[in-house]
N, C-alpha and C positions, 0 to 999 in steps of 0.2 A: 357394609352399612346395614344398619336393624330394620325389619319391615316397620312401616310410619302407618299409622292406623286412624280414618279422621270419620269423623259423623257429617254427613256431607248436609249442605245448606240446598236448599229447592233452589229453582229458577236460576241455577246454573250451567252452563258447560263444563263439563268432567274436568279442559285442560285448564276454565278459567280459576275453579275451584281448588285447583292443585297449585294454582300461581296463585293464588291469595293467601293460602294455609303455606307456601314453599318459596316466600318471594327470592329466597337466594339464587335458585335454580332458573333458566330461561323458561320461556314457551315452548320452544322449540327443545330443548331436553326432556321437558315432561310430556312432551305430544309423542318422542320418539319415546321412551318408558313406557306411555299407554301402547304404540303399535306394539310393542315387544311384547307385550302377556307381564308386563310386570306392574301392572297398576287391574286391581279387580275391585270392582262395586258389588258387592252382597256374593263374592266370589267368582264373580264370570269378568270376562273379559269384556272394554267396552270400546267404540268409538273415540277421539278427543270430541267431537262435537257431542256425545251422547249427553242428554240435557237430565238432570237431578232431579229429583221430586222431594227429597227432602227425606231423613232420616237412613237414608241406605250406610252403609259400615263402607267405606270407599278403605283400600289396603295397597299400600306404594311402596315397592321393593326397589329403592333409588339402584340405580346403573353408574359405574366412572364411563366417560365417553370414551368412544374406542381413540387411542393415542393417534395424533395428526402426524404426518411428515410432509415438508411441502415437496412438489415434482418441479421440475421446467420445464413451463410451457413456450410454444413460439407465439411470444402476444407485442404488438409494438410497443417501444417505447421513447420518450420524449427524455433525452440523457444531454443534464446541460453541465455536467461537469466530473472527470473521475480521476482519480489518481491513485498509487498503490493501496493506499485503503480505506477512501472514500470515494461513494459513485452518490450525486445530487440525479433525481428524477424528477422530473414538471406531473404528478398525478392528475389525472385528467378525475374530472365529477363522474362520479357511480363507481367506479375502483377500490374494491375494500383492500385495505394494507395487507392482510392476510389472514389465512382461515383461521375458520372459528364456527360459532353454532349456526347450521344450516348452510356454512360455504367452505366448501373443497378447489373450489379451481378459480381463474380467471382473476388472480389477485397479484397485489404487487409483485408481493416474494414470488409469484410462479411465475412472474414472465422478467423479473430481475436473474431469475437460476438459469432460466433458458437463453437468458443473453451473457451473463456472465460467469456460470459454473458456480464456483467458490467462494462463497460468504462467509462471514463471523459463524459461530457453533454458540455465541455465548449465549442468545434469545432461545436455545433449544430447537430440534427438527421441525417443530413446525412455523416458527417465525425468524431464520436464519437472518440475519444482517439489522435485522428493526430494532433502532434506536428510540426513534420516538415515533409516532403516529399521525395521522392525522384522518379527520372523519368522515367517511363514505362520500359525501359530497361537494366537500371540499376537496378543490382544486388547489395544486401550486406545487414548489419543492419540498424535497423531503429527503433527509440524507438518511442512506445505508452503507451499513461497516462493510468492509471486503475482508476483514481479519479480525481475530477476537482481540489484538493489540491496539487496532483503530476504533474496535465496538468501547472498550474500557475508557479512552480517552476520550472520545465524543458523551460517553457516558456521566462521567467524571465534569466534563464543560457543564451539561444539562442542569447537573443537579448543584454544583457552583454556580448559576445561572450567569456564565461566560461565553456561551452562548446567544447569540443576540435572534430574533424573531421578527416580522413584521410580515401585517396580513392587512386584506383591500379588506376593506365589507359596507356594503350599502343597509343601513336602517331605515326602519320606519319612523318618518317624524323629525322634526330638526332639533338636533343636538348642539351643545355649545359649541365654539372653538376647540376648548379641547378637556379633558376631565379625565377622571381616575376612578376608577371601582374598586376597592379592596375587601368587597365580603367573602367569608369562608364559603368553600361550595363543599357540596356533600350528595350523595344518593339519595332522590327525592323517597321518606318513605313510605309517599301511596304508590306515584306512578313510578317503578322501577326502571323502566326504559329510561327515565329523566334523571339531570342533576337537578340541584337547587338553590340558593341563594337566601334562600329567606331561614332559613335558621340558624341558629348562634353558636350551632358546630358546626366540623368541615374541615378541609384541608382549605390552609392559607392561600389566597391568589390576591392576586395583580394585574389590572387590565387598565392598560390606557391607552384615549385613542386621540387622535388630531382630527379636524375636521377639515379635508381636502374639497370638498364641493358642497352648497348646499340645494339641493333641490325643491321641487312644489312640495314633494309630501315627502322626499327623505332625504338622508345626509351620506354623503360620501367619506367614509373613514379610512385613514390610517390609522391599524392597532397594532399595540405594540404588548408583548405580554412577560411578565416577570416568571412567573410561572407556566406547567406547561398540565394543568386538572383537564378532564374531560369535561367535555362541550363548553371550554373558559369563557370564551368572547360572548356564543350563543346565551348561556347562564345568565353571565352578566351584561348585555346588551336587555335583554329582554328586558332583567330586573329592576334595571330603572327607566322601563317604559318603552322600548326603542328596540322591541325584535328585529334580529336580521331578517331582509326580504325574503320571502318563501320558506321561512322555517316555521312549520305548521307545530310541530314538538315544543314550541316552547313559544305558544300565541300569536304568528304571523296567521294570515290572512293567507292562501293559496293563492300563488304566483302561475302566470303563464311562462316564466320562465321556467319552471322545470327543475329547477334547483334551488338551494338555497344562494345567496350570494356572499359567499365568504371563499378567498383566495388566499393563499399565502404565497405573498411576493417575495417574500429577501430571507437570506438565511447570513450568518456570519459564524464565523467557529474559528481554533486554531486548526490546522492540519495537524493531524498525527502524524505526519510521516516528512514533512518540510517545517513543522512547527510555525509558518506563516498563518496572518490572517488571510482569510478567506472569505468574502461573500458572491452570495449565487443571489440569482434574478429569476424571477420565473414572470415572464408578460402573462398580463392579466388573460384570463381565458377568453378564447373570441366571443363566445356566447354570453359572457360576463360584458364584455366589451360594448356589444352590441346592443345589450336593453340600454345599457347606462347613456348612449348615446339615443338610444330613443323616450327614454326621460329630459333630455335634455329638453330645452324651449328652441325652435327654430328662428337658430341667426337670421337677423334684416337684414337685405342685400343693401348698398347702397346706391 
């Protein structure tokens, strides 16, 4: 790639500066390009924190990352269903699926290799078996292929959406009975960490939810999703007012819980390998468990 050449803007940080002129690249890619000597301000080398004054010639020789392979690690795991070539996992909160910018170990895929050896090849070496995803702090099941003949067919379910989904999640504020969301979600394009809902492109979704409890100040959902966009439910929970608890990213209020509250309970699929239907359960997380019950209003004895 060509050296990128920018007229730097004052009252910034080097790495904030390079994510506003580079929003495709992370932070974490352009912070490791600055340690490297391949980003120079008036020719020298600087800091990511080094703060701009304004008119310096900033020069950025982009890097490809050096290529992932994941390892097996010995990390526990919560296995509620396997067969020749599919294994369901309960992801516990803070568990990234697998590496990516700024994480090499301690991820799904590394403690699935360390328990199970041989996965699908079809997701390439560094996300062997992952079919679909699910996000950092979300909790629940999650199926991966054991063979690139079970990865094709789960694959093939997903995007015929034959496949079936359902996920807990506690909002802010009381919501109907039950409702539907179908706005297009897209890359928000200021804050790039976010998706978005509010404009009129996008990739097509679907999100509908049942109202299973209602609480003082929030509502207890079953979601169900037609689609499988990133951050769907969060996107659109938010978008009509009713962020998930503890999701700071998309306008919640900081939670003492520690997490956001979104789980995914139930998974449905054909098996590739017995061609039966199939659904997995994943029980709600005990720390999920546990606030919802201390929201609750305390029973009268009688």
């Amino acid at each position: 790639m060509a050296i990128l050449s920018f007229s730097a803007a004052g009252g910034r940080r080097l790495d904030q500066f390079l994510q506003e002129q580079l929003p495709q690249f992370s932070r974490s890619r352009i912070q490791e390009w600055i340690r490297a000597g391949l980003v120079r301000v008036d020719g020298d080398s600087k800091k990511p924190s080094f703060e701009l004054r304004g008119g310096e010639a900033v020069e950025v020789e982009p890097a490809d990352p050096p290529p992932l392979r994941a390892e097996p690690e010995s990390i526990p795991l919560d296995v509620l269903y396997e067969d020749a070539g599919v294994i369901a996992i309960n992801k516990p909160s803070g568990m990234v699926v697998h590496a990516g910018a700024g994480v090499r170990s301690g991820t799904l895929v590394n403690a699935v290799l360390g328990r199970f050896q041989q996965l699908s090849s079809v997701g390439g070496a560094e996300r062997p078996g992952i079919v679909h995803r699910l996000d950092k702090e979300t909790s629940g099941v999650i199926l991966i292929a054991r063979n690139d003949a079970a990865h094709r067919s789960l694959a093939e379910q997903f995007s015929s959406r034959k496949i079936k989904k359902l996920y807990l999640a506690l909002a802010h504020g009381h919501l109907a009975a039950s409702g539907r969301i179908n706005s297009p979600i897209a890359r928000d394009p200021v804050h790039r960490t976010r998706m978005t809902a509010k404009l009129t492109t996008g990739r097509a979704a679907e999100t509908e939810w049942r109202l299973i409890e209602p609480l003082a100040k929030h509502s207890f959902l079953e979601v169900r999703i037609g689609t499988g966009r990133t951050h769907q439910i969060r996107v659109h929970l938010a978008s009509v007012g009713h962020p998930v608890l503890g999701d700071v990213l998309y306008g919640a209020p900081r939670s003492e819980l520690g997490r956001f509250f979104l789980h995914a309970h139930r998974i449905e699929f054909d098996s590739p390998t017995s061609g039966d239907r199939v659904a997995i359960t994943a029980p709600l997380a005990p720390e999920l468990a546990g606030y919802l019950d201390s929201l609750r209003s305390p029973k009268l004895e009688a």
